[in-house]
MDTraj code that builds the backbone (N, CA, C; nanometers):
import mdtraj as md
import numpy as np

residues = "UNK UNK UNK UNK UNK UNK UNK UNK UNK UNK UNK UNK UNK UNK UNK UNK UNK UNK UNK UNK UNK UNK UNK UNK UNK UNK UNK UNK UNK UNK UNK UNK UNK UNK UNK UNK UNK UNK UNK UNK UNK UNK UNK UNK UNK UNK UNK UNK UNK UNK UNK UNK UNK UNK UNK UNK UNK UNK UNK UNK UNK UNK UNK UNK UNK UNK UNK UNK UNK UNK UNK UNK UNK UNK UNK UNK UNK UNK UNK UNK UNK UNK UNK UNK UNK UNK".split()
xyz = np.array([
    [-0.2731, -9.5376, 0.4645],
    [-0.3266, -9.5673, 0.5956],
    [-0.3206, -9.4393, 0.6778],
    [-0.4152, -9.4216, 0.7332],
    [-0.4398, -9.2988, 0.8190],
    [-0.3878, -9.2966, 0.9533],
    [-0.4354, -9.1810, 1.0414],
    [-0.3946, -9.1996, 1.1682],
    [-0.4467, -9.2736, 1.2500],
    [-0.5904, -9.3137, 1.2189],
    [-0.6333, -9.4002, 1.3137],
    [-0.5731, -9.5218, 1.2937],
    [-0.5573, -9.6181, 1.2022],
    [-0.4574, -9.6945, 1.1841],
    [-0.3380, -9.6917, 1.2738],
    [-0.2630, -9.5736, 1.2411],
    [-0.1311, -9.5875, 1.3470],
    [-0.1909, -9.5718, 1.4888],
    [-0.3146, -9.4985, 1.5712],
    [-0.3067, -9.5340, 1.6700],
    [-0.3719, -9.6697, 1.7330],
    [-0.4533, -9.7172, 1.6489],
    [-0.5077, -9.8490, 1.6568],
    [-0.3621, -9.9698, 1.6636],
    [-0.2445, -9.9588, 1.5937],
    [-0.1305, -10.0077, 1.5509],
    [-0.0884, -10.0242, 1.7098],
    [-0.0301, -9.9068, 1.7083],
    [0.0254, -9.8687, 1.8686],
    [-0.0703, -9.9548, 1.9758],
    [-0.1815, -9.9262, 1.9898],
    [-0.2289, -9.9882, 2.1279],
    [-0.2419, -10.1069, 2.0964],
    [-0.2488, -10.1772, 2.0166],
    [-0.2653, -10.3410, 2.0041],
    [-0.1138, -10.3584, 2.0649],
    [0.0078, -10.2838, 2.0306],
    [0.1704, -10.3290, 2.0126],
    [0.1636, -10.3100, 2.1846],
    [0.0524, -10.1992, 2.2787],
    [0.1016, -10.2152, 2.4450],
    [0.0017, -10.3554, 2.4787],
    [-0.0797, -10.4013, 2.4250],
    [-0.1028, -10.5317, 2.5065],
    [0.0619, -10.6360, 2.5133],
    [-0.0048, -10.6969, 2.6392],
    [0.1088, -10.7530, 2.6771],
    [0.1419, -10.8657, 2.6914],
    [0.0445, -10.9559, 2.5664],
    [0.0958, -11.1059, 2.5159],
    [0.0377, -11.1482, 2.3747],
    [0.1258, -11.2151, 2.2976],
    [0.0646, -11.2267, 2.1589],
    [-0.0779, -11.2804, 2.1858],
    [-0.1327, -11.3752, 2.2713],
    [-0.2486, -11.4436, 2.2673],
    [-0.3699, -11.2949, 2.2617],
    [-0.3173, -11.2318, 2.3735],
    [-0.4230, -11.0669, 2.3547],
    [-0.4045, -10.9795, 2.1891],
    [-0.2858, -10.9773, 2.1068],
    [-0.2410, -10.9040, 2.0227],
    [-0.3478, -10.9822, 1.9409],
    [-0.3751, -11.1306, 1.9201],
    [-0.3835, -11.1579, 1.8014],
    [-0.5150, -11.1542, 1.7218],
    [-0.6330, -11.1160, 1.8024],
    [-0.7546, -11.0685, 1.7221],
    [-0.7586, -10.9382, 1.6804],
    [-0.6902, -10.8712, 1.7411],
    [-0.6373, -10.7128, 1.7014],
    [-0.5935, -10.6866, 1.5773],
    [-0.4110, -10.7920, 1.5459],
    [-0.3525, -10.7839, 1.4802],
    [-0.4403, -10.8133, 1.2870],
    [-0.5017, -10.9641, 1.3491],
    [-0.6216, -10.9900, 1.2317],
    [-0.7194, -10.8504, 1.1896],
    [-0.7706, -10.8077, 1.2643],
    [-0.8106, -10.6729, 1.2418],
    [-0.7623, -10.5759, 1.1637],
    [-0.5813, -10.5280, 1.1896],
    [-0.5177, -10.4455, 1.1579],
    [-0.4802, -10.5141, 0.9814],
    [-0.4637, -10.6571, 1.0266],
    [-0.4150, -10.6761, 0.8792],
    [-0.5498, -10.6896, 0.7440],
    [-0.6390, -10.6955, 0.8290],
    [-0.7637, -10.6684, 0.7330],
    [-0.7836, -10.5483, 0.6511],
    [-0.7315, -10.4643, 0.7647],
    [-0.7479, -10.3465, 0.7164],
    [-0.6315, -10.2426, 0.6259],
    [-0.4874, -10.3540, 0.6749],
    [-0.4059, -10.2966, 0.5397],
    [-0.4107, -10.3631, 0.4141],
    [-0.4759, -10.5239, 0.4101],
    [-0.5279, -10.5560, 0.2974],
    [-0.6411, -10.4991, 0.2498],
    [-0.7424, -10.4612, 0.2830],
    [-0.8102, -10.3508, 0.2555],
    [-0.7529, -10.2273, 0.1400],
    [-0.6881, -10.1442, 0.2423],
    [-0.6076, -10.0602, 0.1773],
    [-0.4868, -10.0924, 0.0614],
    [-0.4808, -10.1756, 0.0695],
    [-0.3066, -10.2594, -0.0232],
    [-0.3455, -10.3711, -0.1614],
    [-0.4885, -10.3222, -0.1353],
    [-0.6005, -10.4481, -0.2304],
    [-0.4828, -10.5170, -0.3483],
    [-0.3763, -10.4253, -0.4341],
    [-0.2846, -10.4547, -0.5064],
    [-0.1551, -10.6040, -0.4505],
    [-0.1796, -10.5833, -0.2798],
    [-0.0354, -10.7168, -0.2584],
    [-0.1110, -10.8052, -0.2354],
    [-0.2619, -10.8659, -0.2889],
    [-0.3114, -10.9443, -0.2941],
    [-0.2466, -11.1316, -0.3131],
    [-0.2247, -11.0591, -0.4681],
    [-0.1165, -11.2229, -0.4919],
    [0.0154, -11.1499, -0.4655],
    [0.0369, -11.0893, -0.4353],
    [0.2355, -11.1100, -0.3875],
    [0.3284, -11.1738, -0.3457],
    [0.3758, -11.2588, -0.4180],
    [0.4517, -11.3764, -0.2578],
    [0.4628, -11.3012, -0.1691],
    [0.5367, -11.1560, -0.1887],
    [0.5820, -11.1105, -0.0210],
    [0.4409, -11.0342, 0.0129],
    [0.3595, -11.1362, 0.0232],
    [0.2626, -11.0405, 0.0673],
    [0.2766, -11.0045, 0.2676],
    [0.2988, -11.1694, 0.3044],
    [0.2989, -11.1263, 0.4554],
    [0.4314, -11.0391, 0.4983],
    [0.5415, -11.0182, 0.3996],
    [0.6085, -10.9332, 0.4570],
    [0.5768, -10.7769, 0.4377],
    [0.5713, -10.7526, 0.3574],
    [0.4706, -10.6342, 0.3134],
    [0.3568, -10.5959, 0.3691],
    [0.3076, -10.6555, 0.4168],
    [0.1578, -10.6232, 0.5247],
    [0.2219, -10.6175, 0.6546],
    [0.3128, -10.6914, 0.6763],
    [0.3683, -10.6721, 0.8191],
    [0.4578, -10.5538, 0.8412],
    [0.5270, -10.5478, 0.7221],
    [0.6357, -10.4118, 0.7446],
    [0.5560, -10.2712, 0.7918],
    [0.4412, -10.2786, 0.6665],
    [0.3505, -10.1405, 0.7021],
    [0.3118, -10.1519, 0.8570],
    [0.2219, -10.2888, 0.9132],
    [0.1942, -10.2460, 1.0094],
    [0.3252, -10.2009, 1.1354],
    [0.3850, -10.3218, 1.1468],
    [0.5596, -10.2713, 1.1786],
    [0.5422, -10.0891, 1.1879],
    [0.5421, -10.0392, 1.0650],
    [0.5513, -9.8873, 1.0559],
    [0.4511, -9.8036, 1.1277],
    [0.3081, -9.8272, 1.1428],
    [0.2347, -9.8055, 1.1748],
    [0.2628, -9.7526, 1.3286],
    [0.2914, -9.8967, 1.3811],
    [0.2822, -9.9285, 1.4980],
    [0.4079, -9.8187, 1.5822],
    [0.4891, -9.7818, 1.5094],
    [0.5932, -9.6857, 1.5369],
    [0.7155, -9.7872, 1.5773],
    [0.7407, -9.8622, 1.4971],
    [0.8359, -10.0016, 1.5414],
    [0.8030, -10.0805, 1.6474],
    [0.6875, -10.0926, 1.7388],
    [0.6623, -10.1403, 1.8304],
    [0.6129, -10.2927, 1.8371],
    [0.5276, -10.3413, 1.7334],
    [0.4812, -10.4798, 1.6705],
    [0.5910, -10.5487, 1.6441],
    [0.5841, -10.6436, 1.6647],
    [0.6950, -10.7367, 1.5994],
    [0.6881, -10.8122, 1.4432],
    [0.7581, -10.7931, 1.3715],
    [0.7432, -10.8235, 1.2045],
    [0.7123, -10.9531, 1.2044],
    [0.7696, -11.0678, 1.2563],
    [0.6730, -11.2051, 1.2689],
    [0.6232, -11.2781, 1.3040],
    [0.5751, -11.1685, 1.4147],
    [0.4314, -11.2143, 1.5033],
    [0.3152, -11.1583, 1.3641],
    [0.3184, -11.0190, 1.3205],
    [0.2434, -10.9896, 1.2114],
    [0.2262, -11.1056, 1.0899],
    [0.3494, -11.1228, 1.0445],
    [0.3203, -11.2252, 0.9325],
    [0.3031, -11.3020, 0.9397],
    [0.3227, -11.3957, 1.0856],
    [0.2364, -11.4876, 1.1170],
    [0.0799, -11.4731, 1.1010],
    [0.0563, -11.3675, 1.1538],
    [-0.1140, -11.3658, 1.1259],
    [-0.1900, -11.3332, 1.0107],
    [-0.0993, -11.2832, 0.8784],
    [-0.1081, -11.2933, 0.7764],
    [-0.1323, -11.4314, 0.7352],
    [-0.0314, -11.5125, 0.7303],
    [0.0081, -11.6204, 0.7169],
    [-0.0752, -11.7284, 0.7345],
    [-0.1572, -11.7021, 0.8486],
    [-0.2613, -11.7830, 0.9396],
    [-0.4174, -11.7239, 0.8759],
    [-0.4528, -11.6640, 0.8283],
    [-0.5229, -11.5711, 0.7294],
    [-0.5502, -11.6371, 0.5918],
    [-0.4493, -11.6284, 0.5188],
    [-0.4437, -11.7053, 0.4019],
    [-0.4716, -11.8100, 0.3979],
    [-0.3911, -11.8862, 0.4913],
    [-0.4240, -12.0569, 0.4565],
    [-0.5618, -12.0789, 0.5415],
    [-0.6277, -11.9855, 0.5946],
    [-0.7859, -12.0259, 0.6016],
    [-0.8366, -11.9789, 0.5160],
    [-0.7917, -11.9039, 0.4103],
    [-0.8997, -11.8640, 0.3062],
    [-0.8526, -11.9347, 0.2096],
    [-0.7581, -12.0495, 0.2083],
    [-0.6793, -12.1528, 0.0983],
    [-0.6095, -12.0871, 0.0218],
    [-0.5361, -11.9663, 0.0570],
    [-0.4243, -11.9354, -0.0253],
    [-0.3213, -12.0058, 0.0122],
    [-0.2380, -12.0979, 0.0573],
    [-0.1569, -12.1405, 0.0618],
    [-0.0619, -12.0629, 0.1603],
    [0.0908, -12.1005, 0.1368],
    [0.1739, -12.0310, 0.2018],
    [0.2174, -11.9225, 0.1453],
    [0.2715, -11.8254, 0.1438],
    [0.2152, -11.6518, 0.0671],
    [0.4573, -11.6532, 0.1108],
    [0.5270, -11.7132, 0.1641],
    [0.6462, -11.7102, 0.1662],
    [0.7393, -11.6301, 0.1281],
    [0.7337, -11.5053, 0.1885],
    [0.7618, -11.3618, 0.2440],
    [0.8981, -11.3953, 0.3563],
    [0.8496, -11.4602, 0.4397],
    [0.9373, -11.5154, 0.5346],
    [0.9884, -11.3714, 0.6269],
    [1.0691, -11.3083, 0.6322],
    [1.0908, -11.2175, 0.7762],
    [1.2693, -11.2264, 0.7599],
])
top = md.Topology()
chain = top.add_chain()
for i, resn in enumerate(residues, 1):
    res = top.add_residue(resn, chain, resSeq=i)
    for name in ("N", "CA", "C"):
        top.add_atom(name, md.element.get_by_symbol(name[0]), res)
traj = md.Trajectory(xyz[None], top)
């Protein structure tokens, strides 16, 4: 993941309520599944997508507000629960 990533990371992490974070966050995690095409089936996939962005973000995101939106992701595309947990 590049730099635009981390600064895209960062400014989603200064909005200042999950309801604003969370079309962002869907965004961001598109785009480390994108990049991560391999934690596809992973159980820990939402923790693993969240940690990176977590990293990204310069610790600023919160790890399960992210895997929540992982989480919320999957089971609309009928993967089930992906149970990573946080």
């Amino acid at each position: 993941m590049g730099r635009n990533a981390q600064l895209f990371a960062v400014a989603i992490a200064e909005l200042d309520s999950p309801e604003r974070r969370y079309a962002y966050l869907r965004i961001l995690v598109h785009l480390v599944e994108t990049a991560h095409a391999e934690w596809g089936q992973s159980p820990q996939r939402d923790t693993q997508i969240s940690e990176l962005a977590v990293q990204l973000s310069g610790g600023r995101l919160e790890l399960e507000e992210v895997a929540a939106v992982v989480r919320v992701r999957d089971e609309e595309r009928g993967m089930g629960s992906t149970g990573g947990g946080g």
